[in-house]
Short mmCIF file of the C-alpha atoms (twelve columns), coordinates in Angstrom:
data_MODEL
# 
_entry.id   MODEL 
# 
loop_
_atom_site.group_PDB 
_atom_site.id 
_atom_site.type_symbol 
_atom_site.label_atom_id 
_atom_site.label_alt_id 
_atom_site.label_comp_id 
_atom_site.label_asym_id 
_atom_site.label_seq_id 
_atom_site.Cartn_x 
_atom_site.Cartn_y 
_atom_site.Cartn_z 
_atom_site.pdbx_PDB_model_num 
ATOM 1   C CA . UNK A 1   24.629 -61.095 -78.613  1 
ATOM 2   C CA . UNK A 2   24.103 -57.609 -77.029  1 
ATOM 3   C CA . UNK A 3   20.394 -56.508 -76.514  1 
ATOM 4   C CA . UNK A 4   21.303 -53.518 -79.053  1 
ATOM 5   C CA . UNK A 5   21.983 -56.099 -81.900  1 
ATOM 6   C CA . UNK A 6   26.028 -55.646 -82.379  1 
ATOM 7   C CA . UNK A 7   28.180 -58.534 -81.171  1 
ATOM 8   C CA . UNK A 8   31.052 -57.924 -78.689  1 
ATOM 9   C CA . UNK A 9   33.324 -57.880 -81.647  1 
ATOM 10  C CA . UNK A 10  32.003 -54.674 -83.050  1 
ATOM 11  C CA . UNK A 11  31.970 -53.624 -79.696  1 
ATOM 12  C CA . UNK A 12  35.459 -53.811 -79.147  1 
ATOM 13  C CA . UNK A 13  36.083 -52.483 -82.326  1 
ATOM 14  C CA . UNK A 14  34.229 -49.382 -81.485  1 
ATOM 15  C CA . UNK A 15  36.114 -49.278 -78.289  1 
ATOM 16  C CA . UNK A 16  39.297 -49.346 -80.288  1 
ATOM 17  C CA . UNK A 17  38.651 -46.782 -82.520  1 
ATOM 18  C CA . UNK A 18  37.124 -44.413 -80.337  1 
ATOM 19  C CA . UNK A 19  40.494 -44.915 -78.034  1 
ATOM 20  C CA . UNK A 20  42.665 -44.489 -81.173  1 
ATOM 21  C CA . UNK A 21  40.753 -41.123 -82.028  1 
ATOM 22  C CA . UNK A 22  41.273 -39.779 -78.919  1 
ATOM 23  C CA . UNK A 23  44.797 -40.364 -78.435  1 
ATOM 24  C CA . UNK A 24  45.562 -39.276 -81.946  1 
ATOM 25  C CA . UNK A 25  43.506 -36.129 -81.257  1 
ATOM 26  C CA . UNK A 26  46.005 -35.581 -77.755  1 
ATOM 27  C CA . UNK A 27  49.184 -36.023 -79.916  1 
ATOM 28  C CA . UNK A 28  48.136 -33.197 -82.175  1 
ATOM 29  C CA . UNK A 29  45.673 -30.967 -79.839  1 
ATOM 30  C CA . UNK A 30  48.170 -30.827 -76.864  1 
ATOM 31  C CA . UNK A 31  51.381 -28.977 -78.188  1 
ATOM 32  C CA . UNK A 32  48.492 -26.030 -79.045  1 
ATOM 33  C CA . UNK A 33  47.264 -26.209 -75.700  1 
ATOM 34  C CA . UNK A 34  50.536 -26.404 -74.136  1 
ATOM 35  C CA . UNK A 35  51.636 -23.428 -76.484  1 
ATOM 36  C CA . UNK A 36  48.358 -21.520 -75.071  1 
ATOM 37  C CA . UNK A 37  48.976 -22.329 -71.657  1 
ATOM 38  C CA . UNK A 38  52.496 -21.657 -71.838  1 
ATOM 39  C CA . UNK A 39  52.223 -18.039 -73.088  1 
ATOM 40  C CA . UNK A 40  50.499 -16.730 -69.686  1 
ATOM 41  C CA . UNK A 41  52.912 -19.004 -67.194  1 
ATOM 42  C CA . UNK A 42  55.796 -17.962 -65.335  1 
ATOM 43  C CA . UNK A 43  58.968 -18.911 -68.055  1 
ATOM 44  C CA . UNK A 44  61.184 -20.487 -65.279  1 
ATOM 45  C CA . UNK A 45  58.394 -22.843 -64.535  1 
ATOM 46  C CA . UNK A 46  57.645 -23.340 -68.488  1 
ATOM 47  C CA . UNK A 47  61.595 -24.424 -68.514  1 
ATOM 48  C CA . UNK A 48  61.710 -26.629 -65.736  1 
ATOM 49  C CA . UNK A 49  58.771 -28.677 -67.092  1 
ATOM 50  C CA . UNK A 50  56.434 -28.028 -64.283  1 
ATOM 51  C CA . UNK A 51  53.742 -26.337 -66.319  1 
ATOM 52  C CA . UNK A 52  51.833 -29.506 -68.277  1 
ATOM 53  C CA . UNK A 53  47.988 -28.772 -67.771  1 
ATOM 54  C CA . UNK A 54  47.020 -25.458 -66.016  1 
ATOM 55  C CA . UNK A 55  49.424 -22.524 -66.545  1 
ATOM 56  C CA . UNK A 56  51.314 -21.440 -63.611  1 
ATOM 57  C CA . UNK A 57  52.412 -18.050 -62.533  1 
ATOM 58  C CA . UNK A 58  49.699 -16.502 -64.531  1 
ATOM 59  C CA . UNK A 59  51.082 -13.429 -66.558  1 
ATOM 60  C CA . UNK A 60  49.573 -11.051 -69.500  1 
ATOM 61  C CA . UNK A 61  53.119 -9.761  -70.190  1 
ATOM 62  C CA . UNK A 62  53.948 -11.457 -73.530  1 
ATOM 63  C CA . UNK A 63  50.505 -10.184 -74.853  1 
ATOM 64  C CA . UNK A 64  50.689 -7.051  -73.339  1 
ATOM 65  C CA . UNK A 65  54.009 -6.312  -75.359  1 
ATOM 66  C CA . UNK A 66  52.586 -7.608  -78.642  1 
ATOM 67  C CA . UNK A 67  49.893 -5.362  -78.739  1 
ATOM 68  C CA . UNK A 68  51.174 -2.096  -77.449  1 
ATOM 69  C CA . UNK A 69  53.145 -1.959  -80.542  1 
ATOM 70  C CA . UNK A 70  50.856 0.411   -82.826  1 
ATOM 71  C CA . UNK A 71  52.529 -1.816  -85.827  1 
ATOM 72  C CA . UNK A 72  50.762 -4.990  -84.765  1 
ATOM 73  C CA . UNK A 73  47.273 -3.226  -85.490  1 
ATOM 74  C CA . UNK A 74  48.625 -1.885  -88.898  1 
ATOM 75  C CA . UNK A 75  49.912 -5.462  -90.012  1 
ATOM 76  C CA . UNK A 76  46.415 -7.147  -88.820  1 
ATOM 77  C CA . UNK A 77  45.003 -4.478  -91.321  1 
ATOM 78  C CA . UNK A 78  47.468 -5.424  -94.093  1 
ATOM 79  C CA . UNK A 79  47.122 -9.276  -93.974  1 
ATOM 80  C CA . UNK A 80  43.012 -9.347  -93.517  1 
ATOM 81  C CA . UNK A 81  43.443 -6.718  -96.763  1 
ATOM 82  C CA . UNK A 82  45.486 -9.500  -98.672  1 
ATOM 83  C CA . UNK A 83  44.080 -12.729 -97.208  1 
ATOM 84  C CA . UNK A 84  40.242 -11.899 -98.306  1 
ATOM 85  C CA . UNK A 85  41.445 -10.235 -101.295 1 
ATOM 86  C CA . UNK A 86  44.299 -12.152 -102.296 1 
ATOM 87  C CA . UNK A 87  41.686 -15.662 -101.913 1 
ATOM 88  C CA . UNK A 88  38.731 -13.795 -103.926 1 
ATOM 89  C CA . UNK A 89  41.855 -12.908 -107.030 1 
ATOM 90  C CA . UNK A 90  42.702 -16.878 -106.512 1 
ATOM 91  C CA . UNK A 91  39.245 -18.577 -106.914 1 
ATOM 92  C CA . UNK A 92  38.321 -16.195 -109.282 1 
ATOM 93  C CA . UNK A 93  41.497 -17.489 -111.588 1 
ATOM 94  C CA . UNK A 94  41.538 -20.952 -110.986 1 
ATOM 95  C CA . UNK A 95  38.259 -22.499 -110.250 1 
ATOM 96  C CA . UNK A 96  37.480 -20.765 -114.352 1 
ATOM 97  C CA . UNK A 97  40.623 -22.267 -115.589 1 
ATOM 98  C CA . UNK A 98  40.074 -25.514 -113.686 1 
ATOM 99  C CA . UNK A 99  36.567 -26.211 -115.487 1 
ATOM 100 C CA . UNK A 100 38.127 -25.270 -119.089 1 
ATOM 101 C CA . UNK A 101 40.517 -27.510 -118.339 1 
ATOM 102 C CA . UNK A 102 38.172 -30.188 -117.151 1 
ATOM 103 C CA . UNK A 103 36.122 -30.287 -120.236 1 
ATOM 104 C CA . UNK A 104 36.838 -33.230 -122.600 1 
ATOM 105 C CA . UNK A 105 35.350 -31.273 -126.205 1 
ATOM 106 C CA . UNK A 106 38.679 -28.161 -125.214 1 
ATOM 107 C CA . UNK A 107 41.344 -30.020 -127.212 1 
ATOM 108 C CA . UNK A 108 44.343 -27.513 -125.802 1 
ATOM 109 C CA . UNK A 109 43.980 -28.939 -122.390 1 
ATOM 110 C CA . UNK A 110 46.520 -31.202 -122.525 1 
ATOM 111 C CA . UNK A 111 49.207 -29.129 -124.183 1 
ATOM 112 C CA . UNK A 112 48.281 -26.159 -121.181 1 
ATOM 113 C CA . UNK A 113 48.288 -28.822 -118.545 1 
ATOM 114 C CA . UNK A 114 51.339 -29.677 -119.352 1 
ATOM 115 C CA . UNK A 115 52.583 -25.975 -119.387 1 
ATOM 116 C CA . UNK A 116 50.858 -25.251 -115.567 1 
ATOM 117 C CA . UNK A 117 52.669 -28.452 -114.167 1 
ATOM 118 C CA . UNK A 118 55.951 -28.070 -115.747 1 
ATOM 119 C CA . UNK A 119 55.635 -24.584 -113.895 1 
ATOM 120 C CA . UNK A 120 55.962 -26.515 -110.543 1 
ATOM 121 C CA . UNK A 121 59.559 -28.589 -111.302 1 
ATOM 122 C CA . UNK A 122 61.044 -25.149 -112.844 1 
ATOM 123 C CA . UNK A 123 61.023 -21.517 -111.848 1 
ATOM 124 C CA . UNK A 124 62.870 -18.416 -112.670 1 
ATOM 125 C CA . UNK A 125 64.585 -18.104 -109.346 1 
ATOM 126 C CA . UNK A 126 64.611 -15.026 -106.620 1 
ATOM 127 C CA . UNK A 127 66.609 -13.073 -108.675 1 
ATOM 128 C CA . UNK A 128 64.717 -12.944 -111.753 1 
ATOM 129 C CA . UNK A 129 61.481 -13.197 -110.081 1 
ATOM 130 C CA . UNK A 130 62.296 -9.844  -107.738 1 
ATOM 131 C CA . UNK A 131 63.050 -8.400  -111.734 1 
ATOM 132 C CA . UNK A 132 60.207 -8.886  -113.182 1 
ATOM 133 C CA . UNK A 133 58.337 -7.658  -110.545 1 
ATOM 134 C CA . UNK A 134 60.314 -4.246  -110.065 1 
ATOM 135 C CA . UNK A 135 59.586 -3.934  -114.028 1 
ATOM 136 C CA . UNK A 136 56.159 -4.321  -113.129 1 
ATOM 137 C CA . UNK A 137 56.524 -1.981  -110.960 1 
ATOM 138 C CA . UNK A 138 54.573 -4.667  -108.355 1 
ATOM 139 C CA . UNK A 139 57.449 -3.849  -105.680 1 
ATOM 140 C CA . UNK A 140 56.795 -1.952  -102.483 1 
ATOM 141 C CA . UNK A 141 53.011 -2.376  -103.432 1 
ATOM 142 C CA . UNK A 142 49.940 -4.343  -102.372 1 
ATOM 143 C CA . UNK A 143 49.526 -6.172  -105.442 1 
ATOM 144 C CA . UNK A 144 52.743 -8.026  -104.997 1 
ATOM 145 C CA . UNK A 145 50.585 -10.313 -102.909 1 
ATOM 146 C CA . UNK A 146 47.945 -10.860 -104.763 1 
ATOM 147 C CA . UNK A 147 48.408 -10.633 -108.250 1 
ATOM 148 C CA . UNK A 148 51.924 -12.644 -109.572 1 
ATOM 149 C CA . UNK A 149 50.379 -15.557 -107.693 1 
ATOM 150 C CA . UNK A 150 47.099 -15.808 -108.774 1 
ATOM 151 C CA . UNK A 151 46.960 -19.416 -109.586 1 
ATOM 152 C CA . UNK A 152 48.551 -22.183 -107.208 1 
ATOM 153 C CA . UNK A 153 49.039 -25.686 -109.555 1 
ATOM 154 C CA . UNK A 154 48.103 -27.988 -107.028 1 
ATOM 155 C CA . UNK A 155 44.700 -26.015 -106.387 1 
ATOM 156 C CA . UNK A 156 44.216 -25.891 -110.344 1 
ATOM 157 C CA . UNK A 157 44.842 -29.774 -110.123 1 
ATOM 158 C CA . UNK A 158 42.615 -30.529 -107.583 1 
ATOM 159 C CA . UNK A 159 39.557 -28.564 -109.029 1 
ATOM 160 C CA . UNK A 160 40.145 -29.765 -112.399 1 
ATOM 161 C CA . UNK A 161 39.905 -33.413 -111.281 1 
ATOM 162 C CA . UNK A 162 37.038 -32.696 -109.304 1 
ATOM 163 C CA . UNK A 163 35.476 -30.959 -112.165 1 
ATOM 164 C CA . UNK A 164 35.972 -34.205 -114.181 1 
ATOM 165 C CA . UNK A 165 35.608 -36.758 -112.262 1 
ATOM 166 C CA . UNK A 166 32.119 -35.309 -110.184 1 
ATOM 167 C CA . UNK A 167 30.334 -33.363 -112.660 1 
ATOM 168 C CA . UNK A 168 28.888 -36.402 -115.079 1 
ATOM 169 C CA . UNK A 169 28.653 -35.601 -118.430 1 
ATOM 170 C CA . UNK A 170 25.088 -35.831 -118.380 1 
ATOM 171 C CA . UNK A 171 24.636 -32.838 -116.455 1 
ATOM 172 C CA . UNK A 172 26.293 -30.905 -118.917 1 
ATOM 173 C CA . UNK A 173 23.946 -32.694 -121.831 1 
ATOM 174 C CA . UNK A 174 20.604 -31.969 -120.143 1 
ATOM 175 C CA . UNK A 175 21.425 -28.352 -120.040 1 
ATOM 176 C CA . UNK A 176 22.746 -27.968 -123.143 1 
ATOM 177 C CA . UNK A 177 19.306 -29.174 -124.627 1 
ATOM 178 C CA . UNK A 178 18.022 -25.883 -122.851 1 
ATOM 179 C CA . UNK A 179 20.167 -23.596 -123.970 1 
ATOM 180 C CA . UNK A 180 22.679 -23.514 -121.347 1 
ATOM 181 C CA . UNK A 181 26.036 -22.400 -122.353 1 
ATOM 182 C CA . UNK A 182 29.022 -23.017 -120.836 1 
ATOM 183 C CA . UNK A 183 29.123 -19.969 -118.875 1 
ATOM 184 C CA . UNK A 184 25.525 -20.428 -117.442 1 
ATOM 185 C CA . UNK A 185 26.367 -23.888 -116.562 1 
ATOM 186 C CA . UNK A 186 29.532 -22.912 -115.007 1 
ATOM 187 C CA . UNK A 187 27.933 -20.605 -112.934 1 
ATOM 188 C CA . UNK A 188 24.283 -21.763 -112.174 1 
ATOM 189 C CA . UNK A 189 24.945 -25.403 -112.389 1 
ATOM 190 C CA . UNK A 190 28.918 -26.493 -111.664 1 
ATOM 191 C CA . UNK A 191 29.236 -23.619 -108.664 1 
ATOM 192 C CA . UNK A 192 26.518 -24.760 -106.550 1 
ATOM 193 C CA . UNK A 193 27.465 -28.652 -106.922 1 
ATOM 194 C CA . UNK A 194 30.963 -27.536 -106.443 1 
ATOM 195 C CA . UNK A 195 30.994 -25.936 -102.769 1 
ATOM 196 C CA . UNK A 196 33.219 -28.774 -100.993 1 
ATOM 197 C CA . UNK A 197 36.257 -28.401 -103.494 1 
ATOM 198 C CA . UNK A 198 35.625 -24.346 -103.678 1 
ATOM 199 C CA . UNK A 199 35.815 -24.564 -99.567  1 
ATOM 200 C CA . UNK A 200 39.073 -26.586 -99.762  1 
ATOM 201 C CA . UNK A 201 41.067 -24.924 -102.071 1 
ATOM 202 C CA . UNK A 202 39.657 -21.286 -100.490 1 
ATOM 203 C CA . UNK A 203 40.963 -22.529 -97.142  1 
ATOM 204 C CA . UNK A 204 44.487 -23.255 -99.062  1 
ATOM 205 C CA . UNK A 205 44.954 -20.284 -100.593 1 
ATOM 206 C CA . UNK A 206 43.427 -18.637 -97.077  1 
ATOM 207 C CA . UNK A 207 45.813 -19.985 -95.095  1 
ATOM 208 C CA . UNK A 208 48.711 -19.376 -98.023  1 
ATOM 209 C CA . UNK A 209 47.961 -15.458 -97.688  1 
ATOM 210 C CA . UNK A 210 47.926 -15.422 -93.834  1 
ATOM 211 C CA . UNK A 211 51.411 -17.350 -93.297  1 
ATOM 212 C CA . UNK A 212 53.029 -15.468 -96.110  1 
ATOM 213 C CA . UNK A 213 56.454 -14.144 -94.630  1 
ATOM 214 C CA . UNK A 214 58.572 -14.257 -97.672  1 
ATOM 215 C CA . UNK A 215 56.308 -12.060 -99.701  1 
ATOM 216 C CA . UNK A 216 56.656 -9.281  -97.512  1 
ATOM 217 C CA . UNK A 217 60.437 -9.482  -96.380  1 
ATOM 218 C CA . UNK A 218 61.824 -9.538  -100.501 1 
ATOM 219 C CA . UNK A 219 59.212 -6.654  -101.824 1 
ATOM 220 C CA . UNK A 220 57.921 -4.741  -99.174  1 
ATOM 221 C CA . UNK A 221 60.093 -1.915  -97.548  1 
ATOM 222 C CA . UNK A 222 57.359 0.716   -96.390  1 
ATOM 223 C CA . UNK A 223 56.439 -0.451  -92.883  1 
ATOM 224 C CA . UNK A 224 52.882 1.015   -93.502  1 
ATOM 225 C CA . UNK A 225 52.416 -2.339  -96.214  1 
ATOM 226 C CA . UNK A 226 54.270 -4.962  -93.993  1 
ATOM 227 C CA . UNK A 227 51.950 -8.033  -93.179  1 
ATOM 228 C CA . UNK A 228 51.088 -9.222  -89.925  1 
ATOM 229 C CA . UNK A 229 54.065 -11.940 -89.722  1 
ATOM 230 C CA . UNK A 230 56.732 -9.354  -90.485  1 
ATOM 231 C CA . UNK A 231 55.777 -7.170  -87.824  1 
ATOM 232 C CA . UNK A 232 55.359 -10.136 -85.308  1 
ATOM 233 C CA . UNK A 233 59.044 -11.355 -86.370  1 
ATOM 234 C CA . UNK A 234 60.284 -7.676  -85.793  1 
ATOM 235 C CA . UNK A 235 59.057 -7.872  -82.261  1 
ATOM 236 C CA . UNK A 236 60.338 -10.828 -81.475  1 
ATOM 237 C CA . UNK A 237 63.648 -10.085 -83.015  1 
ATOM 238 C CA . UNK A 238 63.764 -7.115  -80.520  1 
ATOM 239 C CA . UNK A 239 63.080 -8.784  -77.670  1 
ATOM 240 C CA . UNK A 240 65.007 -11.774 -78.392  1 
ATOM 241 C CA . UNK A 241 67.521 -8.310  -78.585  1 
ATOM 242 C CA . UNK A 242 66.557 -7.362  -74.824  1 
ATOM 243 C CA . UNK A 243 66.881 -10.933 -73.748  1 
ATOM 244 C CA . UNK A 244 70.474 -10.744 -74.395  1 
ATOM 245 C CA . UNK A 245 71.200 -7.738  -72.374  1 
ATOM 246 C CA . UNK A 246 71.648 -5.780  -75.111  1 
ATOM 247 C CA . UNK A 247 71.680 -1.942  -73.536  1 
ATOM 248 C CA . UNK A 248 72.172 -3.548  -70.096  1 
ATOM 249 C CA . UNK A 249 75.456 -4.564  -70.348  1 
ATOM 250 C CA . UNK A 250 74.290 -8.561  -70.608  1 
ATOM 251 C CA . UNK A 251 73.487 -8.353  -67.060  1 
ATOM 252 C CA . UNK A 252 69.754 -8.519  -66.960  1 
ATOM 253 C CA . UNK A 253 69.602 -11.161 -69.704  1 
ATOM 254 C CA . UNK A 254 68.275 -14.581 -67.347  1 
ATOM 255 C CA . UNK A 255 65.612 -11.619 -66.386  1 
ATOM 256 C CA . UNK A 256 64.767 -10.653 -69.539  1 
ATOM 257 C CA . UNK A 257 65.110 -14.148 -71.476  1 
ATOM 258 C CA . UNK A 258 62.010 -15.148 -69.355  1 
ATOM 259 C CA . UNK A 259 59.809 -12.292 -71.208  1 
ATOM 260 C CA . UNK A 260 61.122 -12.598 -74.269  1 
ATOM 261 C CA . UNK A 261 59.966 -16.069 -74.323  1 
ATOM 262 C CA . UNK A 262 56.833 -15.613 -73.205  1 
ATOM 263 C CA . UNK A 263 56.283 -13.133 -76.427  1 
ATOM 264 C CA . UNK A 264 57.563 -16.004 -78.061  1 
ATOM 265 C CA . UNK A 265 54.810 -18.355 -77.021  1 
ATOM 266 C CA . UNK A 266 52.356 -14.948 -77.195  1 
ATOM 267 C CA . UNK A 267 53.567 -14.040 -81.126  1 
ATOM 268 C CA . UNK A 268 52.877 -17.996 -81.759  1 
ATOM 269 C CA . UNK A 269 48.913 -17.480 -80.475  1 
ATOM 270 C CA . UNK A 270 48.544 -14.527 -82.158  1 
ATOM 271 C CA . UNK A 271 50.015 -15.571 -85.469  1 
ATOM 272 C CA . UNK A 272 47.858 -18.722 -85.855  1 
ATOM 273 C CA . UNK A 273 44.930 -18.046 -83.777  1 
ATOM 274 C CA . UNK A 274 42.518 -16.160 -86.379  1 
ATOM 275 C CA . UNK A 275 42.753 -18.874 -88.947  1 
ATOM 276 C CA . UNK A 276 42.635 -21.657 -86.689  1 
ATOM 277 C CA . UNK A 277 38.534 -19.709 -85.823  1 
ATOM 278 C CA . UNK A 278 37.957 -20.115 -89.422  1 
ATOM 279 C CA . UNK A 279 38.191 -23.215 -89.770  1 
ATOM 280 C CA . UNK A 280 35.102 -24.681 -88.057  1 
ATOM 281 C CA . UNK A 281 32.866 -22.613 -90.262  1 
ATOM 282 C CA . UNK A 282 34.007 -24.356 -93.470  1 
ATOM 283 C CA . UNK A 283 34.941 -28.131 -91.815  1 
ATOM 284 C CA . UNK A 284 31.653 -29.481 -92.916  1 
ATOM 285 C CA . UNK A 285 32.112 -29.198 -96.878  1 
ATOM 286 C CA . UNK A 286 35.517 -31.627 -96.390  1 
ATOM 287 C CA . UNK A 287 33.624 -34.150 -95.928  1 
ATOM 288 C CA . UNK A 288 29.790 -33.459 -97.225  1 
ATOM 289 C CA . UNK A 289 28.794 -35.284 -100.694 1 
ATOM 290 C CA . UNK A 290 27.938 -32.658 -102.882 1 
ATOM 291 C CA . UNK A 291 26.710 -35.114 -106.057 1 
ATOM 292 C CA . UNK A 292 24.537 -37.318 -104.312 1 
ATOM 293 C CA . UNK A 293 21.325 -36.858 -105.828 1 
ATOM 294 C CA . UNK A 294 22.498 -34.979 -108.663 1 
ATOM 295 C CA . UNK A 295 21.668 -37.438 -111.315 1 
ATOM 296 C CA . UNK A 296 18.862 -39.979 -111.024 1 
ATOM 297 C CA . UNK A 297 18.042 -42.968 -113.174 1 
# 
């Protein structure tokens, strides 16, 4: 046996894993790098598959086009405006309703359970959603992201099963002998034991408001309210546009095509790189253990 007390079977197995890790990480890590390294590289050397690890031909170009469009500042502005706001509106809905719906002694929960999830096999459609929301006078607004969708199912799913299943009864009991209601123990008592779940679903919904395209391109028509991924699909419409020689007569379109992919590549970076930094800040609470030591005896 090793002098550090495993045998060479747990060493191998160690090995294994650690190998396993690694390449799984390359398979998902890479086709970000490559994206990265592909959006400063010389296009006709991204084509001919000679850029792999260090970009070649080094050029700012695709950013440089991204950003001198004043829109790209004005849809930054927009989604930040309905990401944090549009999350705050979500958790402020669900993780209530998830707790109600949690508690054993609410004898409606069934019946509205059953109403939230039948919501998820049966909508309205595009057409009577856009509707409603004109009646509400919700189009052409900033509240059409944030307030029709307050409450995602799945989210109200997960929280209410974490609710039940990792907030023991007995909690509940002990504080009730004090006086607690159900608001005070919601608050002061279910909150603070509740941060993994609350960072899960907040990432969800986060990353729900940043991607959302379809939001914007159905009920938005001022340019001063489009989000961030409407403006980034209007530039690289255009220069998709230019690539085709459009205004040139088609004859500077192998020129151009090798720009307007590298905004391609750039628009990808600048899409997904903000949320990606957010991440690390709230990747501990995945996988920390919030009830240990929460009830003793």
């Amino acid at each position: 046996m090793p002098a550090n007390g495993r045998s060479r079977g747990e060493l191998l197995f160690n090995a294994a894993v650690v190998a396993l890790s690694l390449a799984v990480f390359l398979i998902v890590a890479y086709p970000l790098y490559f994206v990265v390294i592909a959006s400063v590289s010389d296009q006709t050397l991204v084509a001919t598959g000679q850029v792999t690890l260090f970009p070649r031909g080094f050029s700012t170009f695709g950013y440089e086009e991204i950003f001198k469009d004043p829109r790209i500042w004005t849809g930054y502005g927009n989604t930040i405006i309905y990401t944090v706001l549009g999350t705050f509106v979500n958790l402020l809905f669900t993780l209530p309703a998830a707790y109600a719906l949690s508690r054993p002694e609410f004898r409606a929960r069934r019946m509205l359970m059953f109403l939230f999830v039948f919501t998820m096999f049966f909508s309205g459609g595009l057409i009577p959603t856009y509707i409603l929301m004109k009646s509400l006078h919700l189009t052409n607004t900033m509240w059409v992201f944030i307030l029709p969708f307050s409450v995602n199912v799945f989210n109200l799913i997960i929280a209410r099963t974490f609710f039940e299943a990792s907030l023991p009864k007995e909690l509940f009991e002990s504080a009730s002998m004090d006086g607690c209601t159900h608001f005070k123990f919601f608050t002061l008592v279910a909150m603070p034991l509740s941060k993994a779940v609350v960072s899960v679903i907040a990432l969800y919904y986060l990353v729900a408001h940043w991607n959302d395209f379809f939001t914007g391109l159905v009920y938005i028509r001022s340019n001063e309210l489009q989000p961030l991924q409407i403006v980034l699909r209007d530039i690289l419409l255009s220069n998709q546009v230019f690539s085709q020689g459009a205004g040139s007569g088609g004859n500077a379109g192998g020129y151009a095509q090798q720009f307007a992919d590298q905004v391609k590549y750039g628009v990808i970076i600048v899409s997904t790189l903000p949320i990606l930094l957010v991440y690390p800040f709230i990747q501990k609470y995945f996988e920390k253990g919030v009830m240990i030591g929460s009830v003793k005896g």
